[in-house]
Every structure is written in structure tokens, then in C-alpha cells.
VOTOR-814846 format. One record per residue: y, x, z of N, C-alpha, C, O, CB in turn. Coordinates in nm, 2 decimals, always signed. Last residue first. Glycine has a CB too. Layout:
<rs>
R  nnorth   neast     nup  canorth  caeast    caup  cnorth   ceast     cup  onorth   oeast     oup  cbnorth  cbeast    cbup
R       Y       X       Z        Y       X       Z       Y       X       Z       Y       X       Z        Y       X       Z
...
</rs>
This chain:
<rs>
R  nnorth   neast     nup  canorth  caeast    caup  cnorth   ceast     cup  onorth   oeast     oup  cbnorth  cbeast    cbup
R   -3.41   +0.09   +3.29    -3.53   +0.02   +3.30   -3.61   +0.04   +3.19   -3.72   -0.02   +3.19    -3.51   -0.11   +3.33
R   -3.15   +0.29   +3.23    -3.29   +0.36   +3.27   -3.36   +0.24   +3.35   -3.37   +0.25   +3.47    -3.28   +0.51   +3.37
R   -2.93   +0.19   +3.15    -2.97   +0.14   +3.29   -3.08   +0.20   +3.35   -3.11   +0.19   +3.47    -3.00   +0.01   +3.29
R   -3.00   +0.21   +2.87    -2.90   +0.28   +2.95   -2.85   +0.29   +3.09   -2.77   +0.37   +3.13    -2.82   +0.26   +2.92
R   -3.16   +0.04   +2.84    -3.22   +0.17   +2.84   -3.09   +0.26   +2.91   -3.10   +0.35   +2.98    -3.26   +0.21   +2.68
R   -2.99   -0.17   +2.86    -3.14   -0.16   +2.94   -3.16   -0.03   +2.95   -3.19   +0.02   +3.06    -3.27   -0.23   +2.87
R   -2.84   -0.16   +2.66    -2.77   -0.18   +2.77   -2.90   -0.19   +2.89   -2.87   -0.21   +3.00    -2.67   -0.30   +2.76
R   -3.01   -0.19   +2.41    -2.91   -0.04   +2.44   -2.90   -0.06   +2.59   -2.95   +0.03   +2.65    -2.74   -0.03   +2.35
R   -3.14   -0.44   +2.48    -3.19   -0.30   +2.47   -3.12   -0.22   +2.50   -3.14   -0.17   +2.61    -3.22   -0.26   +2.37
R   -2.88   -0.58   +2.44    -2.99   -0.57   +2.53   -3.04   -0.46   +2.63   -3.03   -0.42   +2.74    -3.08   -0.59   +2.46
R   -2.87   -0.50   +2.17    -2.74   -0.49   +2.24   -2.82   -0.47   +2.41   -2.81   -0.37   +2.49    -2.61   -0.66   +2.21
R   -3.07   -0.65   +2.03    -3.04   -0.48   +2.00   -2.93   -0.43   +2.15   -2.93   -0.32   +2.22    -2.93   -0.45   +1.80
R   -3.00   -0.88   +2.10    -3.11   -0.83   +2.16   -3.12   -0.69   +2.11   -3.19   -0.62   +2.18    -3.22   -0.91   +2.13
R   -2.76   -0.94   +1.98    -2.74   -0.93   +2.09   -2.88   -0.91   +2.13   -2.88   -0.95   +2.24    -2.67   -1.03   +2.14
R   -2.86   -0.85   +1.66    -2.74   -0.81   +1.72   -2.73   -0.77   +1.88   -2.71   -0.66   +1.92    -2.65   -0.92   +1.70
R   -2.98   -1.14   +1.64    -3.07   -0.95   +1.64   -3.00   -0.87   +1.67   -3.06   -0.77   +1.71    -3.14   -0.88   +1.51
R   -2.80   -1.29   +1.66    -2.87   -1.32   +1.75   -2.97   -1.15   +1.77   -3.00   -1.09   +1.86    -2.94   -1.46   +1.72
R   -2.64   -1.21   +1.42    -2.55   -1.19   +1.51   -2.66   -1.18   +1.65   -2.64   -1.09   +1.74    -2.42   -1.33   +1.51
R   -2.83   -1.31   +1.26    -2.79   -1.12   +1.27   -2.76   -1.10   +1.37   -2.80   -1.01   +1.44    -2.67   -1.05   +1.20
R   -2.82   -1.59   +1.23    -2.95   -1.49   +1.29   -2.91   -1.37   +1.27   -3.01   -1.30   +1.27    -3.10   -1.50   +1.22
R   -2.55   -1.63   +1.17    -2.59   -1.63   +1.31   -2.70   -1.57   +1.37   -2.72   -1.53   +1.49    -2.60   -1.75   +1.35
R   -2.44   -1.65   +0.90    -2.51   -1.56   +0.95   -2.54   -1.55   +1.14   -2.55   -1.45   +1.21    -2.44   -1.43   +0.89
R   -2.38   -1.95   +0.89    -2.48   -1.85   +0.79   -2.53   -1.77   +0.83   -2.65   -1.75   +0.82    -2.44   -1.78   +0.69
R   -2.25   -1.99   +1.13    -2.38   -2.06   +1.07   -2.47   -2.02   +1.01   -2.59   -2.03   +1.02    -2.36   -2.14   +1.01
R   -2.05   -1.79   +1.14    -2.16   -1.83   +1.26   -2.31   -1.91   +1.25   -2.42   -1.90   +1.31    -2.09   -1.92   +1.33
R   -1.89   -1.87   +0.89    -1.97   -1.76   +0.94   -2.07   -1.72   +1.02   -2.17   -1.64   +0.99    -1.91   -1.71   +0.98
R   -1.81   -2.12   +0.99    -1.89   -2.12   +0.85   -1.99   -2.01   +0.90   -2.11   -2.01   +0.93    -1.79   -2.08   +0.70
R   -1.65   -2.07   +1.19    -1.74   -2.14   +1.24   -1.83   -2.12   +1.13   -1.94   -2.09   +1.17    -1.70   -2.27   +1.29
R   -1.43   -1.87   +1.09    -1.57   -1.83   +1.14   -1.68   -1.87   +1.19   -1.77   -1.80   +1.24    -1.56   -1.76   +1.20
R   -1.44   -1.95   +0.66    -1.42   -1.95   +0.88   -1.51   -1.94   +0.95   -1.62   -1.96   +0.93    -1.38   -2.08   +0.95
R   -1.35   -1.79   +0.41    -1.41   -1.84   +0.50   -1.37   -1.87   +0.63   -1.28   -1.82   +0.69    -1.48   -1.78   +0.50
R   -1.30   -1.56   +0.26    -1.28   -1.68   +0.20   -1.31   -1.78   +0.32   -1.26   -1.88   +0.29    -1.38   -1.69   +0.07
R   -1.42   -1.34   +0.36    -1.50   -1.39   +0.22   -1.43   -1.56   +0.20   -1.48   -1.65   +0.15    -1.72   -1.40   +0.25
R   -1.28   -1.20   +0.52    -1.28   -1.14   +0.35   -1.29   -1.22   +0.28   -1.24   -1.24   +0.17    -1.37   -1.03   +0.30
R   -1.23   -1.39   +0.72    -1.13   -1.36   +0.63   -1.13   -1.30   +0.47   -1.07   -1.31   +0.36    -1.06   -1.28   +0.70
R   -1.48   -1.33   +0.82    -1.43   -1.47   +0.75   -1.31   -1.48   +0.65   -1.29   -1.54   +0.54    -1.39   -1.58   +0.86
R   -1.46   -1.10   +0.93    -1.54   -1.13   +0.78   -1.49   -1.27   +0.74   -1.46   -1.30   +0.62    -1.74   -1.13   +0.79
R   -1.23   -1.09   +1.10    -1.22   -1.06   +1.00   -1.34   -1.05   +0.86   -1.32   -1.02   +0.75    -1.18   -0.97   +1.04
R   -1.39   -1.33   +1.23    -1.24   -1.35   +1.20   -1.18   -1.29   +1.07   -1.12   -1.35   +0.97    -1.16   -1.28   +1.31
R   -1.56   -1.13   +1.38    -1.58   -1.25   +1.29   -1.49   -1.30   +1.22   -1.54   -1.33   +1.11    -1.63   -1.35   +1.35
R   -1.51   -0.76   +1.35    -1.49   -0.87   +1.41   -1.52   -1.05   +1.31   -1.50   -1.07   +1.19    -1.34   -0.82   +1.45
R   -1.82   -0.53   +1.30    -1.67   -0.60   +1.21   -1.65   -0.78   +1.27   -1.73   -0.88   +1.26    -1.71   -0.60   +0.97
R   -2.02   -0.45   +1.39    -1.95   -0.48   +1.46   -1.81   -0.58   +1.37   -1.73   -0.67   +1.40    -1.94   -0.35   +1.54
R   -2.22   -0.43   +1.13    -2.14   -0.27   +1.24   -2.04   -0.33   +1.30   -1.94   -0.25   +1.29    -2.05   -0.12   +1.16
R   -2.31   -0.62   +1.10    -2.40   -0.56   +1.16   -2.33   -0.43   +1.25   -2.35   -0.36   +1.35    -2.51   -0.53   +1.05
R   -2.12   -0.75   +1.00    -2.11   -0.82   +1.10   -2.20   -0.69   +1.17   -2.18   -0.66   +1.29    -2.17   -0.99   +1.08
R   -2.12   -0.59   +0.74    -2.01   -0.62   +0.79   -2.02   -0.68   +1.01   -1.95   -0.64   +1.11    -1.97   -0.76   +0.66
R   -2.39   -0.67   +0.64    -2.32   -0.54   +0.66   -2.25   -0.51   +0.76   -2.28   -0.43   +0.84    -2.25   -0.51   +0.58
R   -2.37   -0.91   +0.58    -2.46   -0.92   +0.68   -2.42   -0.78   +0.72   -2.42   -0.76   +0.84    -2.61   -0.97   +0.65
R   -2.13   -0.93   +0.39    -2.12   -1.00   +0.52   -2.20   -0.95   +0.63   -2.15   -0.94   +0.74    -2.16   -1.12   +0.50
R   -2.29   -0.81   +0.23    -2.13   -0.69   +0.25   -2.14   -0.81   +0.39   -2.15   -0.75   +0.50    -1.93   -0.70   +0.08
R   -2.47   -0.97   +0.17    -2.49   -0.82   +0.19   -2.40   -0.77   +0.23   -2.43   -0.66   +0.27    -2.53   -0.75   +0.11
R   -2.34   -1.21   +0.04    -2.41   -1.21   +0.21   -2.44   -1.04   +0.23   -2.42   -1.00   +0.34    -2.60   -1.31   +0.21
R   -2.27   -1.11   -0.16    -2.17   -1.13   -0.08   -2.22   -1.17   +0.02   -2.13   -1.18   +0.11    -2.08   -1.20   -0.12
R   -2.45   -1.05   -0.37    -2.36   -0.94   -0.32   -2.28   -0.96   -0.20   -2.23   -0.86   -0.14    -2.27   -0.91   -0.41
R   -2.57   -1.30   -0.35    -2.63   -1.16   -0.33   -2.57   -1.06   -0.24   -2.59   -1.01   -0.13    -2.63   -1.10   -0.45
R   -2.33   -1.35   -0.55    -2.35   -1.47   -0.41   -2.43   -1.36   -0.33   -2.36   -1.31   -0.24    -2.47   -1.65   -0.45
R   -2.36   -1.21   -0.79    -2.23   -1.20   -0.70   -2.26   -1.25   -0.51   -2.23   -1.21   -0.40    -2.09   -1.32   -0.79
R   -2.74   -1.05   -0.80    -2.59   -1.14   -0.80   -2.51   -1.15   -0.73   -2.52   -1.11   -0.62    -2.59   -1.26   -0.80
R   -2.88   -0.82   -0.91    -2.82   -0.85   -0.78   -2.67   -0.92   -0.87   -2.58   -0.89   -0.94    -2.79   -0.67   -0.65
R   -3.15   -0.86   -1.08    -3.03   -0.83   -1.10   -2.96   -0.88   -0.97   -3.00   -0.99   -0.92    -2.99   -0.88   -1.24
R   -3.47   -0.75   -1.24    -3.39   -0.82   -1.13   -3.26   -0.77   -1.13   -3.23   -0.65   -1.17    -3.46   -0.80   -0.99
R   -3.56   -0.65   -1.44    -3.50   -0.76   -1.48   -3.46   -0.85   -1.37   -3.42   -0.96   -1.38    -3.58   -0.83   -1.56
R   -3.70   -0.38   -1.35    -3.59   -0.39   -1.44   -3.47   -0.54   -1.42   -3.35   -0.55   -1.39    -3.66   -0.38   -1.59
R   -3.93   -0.52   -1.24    -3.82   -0.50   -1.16   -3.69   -0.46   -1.24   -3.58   -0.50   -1.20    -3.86   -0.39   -1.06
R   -4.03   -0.57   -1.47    -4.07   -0.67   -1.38   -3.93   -0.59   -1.29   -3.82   -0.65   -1.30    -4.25   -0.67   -1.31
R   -4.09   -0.31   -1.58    -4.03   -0.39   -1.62   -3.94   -0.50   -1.57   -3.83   -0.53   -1.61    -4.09   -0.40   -1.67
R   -4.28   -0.22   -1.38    -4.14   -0.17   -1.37   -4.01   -0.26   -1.45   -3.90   -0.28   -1.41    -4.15   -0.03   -1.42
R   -4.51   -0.33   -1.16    -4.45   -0.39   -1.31   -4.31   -0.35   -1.33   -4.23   -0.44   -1.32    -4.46   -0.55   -1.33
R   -4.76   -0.11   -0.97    -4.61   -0.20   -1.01   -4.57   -0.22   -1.16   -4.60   -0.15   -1.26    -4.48   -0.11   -0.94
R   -4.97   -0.04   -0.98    -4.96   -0.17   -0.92   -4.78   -0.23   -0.95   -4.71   -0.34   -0.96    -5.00   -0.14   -0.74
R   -4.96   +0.18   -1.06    -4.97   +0.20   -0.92   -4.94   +0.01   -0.86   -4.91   -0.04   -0.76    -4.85   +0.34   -0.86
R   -4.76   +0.11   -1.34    -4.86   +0.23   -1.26   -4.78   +0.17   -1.08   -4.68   +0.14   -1.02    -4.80   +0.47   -1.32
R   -4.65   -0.01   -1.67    -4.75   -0.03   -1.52   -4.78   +0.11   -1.42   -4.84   +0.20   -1.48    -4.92   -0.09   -1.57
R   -4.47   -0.12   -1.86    -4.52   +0.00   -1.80   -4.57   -0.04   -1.66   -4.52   -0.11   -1.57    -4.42   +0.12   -1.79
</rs>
């Protein structure tokens, strides 16, 4: 089935894998603050590991953080 450009089928047959699943609960995790320690802990892990994989969140993290703390400064 086709419409509008999309191949629904085509998306049927994507399937969210365990590995998938487990940067998403991480990148989740880190995004609402959940201490490093404790994601390392869920997934098995350490938090130097943690730091590595997900470090570009942590870095869009501290320029969201920035921001907040700019605007709240009224600059």
C-alpha cells in the first residue's frame, strides 16, 4: 500500500531492537537528569562507558542548561 509517498509496508517491517531499545531508555534517562551512576547501573555499565556513548546528549544538555540560565538572567 502506497499513499502519499509512503510505503506502509516498508514501515511495517521495521522493528525496534533490544540494543534500540536500550540507547532510548539511556538517552531518555540522561535527558531528565537521571544521575550517570545511576544509568550505568541500569544498563550494566560504567559511567566512563556512559560518557562515551552518550556524551553528545549530555553536551545538548549543557547548552539547553545555558540557555535556561541566560534567560533567567533576562540576557
Amino acid at each position: 500500500m502506497r499513499t502519499n509517498g509512503t510505503d506502509y509496508q516498508e514501515i511495517r517491517k521495521k522493528r525496534i531492537t533490544p540494543n534500540g531499545l536500550r540507547h532510548t531508555h539511556a538517552t531518555i534517562m540522561i535527558s531528565k537528569g537521571v544521575p550517570l551512576q545511576t544509568v550505568a547501573d541500569r544498563l550494566g555499565n560504567t559511567p566512563e562507558m556512559i560518557l562515551r556513548v552518550y556524551g553528545h546528549t549530555l553536551k545538548e544538555l549543557e547548552v539547553e542548561s545555558v540557555k535556561i540560565f541566560n534567560d533567567a538572567l533576562n540576557f
